[in-house]
Structures are given as C-alpha cells and as structure tokens.
C-alpha positions as protocol buffer text, in pm:
chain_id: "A"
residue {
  index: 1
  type: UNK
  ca { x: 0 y: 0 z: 0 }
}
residue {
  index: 2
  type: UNK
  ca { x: 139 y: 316 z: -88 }
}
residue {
  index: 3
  type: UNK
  ca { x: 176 y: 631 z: 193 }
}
residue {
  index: 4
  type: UNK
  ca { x: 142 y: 993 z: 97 }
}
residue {
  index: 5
  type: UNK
  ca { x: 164 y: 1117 z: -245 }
}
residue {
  index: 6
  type: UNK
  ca { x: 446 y: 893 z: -398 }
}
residue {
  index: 7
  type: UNK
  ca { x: 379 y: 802 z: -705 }
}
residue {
  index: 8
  type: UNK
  ca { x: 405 y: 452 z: -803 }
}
residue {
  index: 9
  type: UNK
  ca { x: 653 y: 265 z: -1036 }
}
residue {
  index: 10
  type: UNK
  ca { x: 525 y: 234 z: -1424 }
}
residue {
  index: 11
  type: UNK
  ca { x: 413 y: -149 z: -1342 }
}
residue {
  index: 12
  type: UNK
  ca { x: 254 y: -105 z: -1023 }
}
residue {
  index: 13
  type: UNK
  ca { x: -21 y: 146 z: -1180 }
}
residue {
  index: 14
  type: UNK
  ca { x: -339 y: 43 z: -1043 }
}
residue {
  index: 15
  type: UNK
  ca { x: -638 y: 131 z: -1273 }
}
residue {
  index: 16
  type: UNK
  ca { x: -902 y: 237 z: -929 }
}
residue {
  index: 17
  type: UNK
  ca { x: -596 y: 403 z: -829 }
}
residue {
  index: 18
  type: UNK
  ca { x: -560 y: 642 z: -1145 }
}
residue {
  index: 19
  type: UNK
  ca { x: -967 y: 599 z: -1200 }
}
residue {
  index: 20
  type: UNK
  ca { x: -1012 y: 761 z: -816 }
}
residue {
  index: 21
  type: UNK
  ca { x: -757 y: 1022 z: -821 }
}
residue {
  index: 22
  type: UNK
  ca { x: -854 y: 1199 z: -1192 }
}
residue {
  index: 23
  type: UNK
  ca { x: -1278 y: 1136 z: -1096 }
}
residue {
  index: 24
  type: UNK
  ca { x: -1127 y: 1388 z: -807 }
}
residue {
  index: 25
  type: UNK
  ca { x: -947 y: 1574 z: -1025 }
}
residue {
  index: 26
  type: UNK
  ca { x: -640 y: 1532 z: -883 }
}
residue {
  index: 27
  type: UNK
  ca { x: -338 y: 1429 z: -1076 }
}
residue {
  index: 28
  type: UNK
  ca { x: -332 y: 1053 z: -1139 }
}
residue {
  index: 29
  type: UNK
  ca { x: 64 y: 1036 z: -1097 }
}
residue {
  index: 30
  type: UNK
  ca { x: 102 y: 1206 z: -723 }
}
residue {
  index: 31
  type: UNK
  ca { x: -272 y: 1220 z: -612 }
}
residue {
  index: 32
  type: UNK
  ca { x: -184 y: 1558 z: -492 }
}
residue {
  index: 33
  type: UNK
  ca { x: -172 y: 1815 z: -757 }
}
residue {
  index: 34
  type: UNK
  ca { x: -429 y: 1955 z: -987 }
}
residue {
  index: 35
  type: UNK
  ca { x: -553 y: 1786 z: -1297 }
}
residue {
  index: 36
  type: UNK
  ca { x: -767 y: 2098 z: -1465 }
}
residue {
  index: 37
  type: UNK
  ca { x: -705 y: 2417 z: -1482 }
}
residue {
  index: 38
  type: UNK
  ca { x: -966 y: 2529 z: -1647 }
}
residue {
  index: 39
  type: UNK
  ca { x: -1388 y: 2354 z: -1648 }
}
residue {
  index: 40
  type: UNK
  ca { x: -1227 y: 2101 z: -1856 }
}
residue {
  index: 41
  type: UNK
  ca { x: -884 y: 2210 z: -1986 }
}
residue {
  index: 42
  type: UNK
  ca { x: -629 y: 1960 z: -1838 }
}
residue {
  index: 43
  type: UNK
  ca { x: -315 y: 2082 z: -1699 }
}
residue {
  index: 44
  type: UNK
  ca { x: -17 y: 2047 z: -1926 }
}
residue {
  index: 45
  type: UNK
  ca { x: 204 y: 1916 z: -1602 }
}
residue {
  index: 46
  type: UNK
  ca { x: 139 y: 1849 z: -1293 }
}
residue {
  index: 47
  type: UNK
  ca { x: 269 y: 2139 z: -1038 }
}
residue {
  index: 48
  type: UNK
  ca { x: 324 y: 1946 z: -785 }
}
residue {
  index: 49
  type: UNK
  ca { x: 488 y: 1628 z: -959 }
}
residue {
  index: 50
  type: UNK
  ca { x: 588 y: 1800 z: -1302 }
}
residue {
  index: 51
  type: UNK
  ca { x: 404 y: 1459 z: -1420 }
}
residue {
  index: 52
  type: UNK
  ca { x: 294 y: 1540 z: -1828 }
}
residue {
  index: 53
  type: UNK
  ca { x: -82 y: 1454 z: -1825 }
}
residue {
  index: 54
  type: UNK
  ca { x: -109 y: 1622 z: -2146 }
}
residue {
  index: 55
  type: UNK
  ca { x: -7 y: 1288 z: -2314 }
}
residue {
  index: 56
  type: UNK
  ca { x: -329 y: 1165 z: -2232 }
}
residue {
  index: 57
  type: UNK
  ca { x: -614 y: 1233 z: -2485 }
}
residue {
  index: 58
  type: UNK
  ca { x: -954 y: 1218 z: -2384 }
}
residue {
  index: 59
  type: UNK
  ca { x: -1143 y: 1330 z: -2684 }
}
residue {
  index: 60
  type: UNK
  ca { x: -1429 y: 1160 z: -2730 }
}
residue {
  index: 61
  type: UNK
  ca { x: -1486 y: 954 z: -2422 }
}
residue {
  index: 62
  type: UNK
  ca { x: -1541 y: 1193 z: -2134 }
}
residue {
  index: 63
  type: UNK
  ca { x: -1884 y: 1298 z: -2296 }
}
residue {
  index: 64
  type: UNK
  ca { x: -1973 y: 943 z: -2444 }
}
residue {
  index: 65
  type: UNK
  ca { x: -1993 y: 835 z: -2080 }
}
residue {
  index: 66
  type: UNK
  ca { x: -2141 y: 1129 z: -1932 }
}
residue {
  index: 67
  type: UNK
  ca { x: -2473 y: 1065 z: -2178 }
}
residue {
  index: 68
  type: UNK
  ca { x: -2419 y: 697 z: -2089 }
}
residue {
  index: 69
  type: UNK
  ca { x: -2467 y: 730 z: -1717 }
}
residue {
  index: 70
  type: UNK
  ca { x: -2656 y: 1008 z: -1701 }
}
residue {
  index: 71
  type: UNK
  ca { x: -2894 y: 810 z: -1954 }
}
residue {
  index: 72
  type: UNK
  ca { x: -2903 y: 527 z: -1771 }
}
residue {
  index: 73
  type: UNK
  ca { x: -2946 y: 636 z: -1409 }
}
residue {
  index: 74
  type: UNK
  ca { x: -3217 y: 906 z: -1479 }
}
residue {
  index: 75
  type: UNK
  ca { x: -3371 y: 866 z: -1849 }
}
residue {
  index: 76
  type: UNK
  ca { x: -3447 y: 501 z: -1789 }
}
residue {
  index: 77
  type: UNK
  ca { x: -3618 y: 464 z: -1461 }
}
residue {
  index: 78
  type: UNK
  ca { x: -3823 y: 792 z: -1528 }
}
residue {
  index: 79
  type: UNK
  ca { x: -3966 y: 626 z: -1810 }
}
residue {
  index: 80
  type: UNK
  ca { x: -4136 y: 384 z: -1521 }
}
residue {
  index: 81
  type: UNK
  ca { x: -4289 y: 646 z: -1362 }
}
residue {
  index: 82
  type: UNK
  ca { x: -4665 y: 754 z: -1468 }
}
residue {
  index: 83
  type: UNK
  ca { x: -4659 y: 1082 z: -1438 }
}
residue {
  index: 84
  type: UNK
  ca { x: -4402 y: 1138 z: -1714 }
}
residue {
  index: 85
  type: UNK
  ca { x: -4695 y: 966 z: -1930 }
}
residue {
  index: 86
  type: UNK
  ca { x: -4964 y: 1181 z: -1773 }
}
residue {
  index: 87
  type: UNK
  ca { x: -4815 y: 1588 z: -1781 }
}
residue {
  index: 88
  type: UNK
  ca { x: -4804 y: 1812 z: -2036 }
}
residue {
  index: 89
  type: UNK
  ca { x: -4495 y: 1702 z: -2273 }
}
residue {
  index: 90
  type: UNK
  ca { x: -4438 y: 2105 z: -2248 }
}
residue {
  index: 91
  type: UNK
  ca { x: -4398 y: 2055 z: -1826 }
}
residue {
  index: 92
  type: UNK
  ca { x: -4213 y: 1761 z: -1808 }
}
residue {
  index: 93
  type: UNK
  ca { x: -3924 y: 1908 z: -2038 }
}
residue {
  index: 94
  type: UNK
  ca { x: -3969 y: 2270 z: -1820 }
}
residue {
  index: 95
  type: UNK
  ca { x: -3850 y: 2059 z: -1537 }
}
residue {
  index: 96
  type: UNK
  ca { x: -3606 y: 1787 z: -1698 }
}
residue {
  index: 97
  type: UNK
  ca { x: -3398 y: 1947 z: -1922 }
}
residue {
  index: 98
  type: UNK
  ca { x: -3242 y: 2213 z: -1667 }
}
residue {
  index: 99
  type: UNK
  ca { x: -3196 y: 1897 z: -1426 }
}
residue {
  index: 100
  type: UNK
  ca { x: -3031 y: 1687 z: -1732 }
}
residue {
  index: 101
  type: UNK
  ca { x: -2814 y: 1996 z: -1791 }
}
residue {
  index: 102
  type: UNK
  ca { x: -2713 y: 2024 z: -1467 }
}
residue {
  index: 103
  type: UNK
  ca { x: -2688 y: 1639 z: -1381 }
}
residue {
  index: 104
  type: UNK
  ca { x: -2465 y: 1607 z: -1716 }
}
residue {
  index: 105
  type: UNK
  ca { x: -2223 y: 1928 z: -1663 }
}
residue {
  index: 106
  type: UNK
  ca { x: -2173 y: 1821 z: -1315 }
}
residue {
  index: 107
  type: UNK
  ca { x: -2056 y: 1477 z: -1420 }
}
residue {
  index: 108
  type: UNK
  ca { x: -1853 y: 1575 z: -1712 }
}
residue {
  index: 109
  type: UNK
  ca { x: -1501 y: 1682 z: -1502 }
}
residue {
  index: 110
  type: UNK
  ca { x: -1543 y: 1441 z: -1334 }
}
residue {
  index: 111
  type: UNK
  ca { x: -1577 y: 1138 z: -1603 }
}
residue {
  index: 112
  type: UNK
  ca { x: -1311 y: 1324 z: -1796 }
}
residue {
  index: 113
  type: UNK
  ca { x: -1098 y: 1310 z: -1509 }
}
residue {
  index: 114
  type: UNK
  ca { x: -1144 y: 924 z: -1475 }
}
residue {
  index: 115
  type: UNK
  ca { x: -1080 y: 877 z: -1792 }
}
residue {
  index: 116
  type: UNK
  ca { x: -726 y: 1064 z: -1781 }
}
residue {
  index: 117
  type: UNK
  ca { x: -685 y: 831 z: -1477 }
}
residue {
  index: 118
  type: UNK
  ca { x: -730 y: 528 z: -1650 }
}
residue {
  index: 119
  type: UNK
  ca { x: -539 y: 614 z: -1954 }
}
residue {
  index: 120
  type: UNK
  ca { x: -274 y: 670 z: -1676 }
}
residue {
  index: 121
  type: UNK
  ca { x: -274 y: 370 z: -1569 }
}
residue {
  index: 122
  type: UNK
  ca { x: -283 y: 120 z: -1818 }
}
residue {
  index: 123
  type: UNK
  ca { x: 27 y: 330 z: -1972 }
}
residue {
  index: 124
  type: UNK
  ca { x: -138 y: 472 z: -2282 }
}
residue {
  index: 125
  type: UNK
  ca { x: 152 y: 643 z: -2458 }
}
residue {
  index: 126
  type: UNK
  ca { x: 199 y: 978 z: -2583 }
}
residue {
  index: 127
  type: UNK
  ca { x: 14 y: 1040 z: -2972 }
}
residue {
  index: 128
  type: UNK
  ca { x: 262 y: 1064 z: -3276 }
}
C-alpha cells in the first residue's frame, strides 16, 4: 500500500488508483496536484509532480460516458414512472432538461478526469 503522495513505479499502476484520483481531479501520478485548470482544460504538467498529463487524450470519451450514465441512471427509470406519461410534454421538459443539464455538466469533469486516470494507468503512450 502506498503512503502519501508517492507516485508509483510504471508497473505497479493500479487502474481504481488512477480511475479515483482523476474522478477527483487530482493528478493521477502524485494524487496531490491539480488535474484541470480550467472547467475542462487539463493541466499540461502536474505542479506538484511535473508529471505530463497532457499525453493523455480524452477526446471523445469523457462525454460518451457522461450521456451513458446520465442516460441510464435518470432517463431510464423515469420512463417507469406515470406521471411522465400523464403531464403536459411542455412541463415535463420545463422541469427535466435544466436537471439533465445540470446532472450532465456536473458529471462531465469528473468522467473526464477518470478517464485521464485510467489512460494513466494502463500506460497509454503519448500520440505521434
């Protein structure tokens, strides 16, 4: 088990490891410094470590699994419910698409953080 923010050797990555540290938007290298600097702009290095988590491209992902999860976990089960089948069409998107933009925007640093983590850790390396 490791103690404090040293980072550990390129075999002993461990993918919840680098998944847990970039969903917190820390650095998945140290765990200490800051992955973003920006809503989603990732931090060319690492100020703490100096790690480069630029090499790590999360184009397409980050938002693939945002509508994923944020499909499943609230699109789905409120189909069940009757209401949804009884309102207004006009009320029911008054009220769910603010939430869904919310919900979604909310999740999005955070799954793009995770990603970057696990990209981290099973060594993806730097684009040609």
């Amino acid at each position: 088990m490791m103690s404090g923010p040293a980072a550990p050797g390129p075999g002993r990555r461990s993918l919840w490891t680098g998944l847990s540290r970039g969903a917190r938007g820390h650095c998945p290298h140290c765990g200490v410094g800051r992955l973003f600097r920006a809503y989603l702009k990732i931090a060319p290095t690492c100020a703490v470590c100096g790690h480069d988590n630029d090499q790590y491209p999360a184009d397409d992902a980050p938002p693939y699994f945002t509508i994923f999860i944020v499909g499943h976990l609230v699109i789905a089960p409120l189909l069940t419910f009757r209401f949804i089948w009884s309102l207004p069409p006009a009320q029911v998107l008054a009220v769910l698409l603010p939430t869904l933009t919310v919900l979604t925007l909310a999740l999005l640093p955070v799954v793009k953080g995770g990603v970057v983590g696990v990209l981290w850790a099973v060594g993806k390396p730097p684009a040609a």
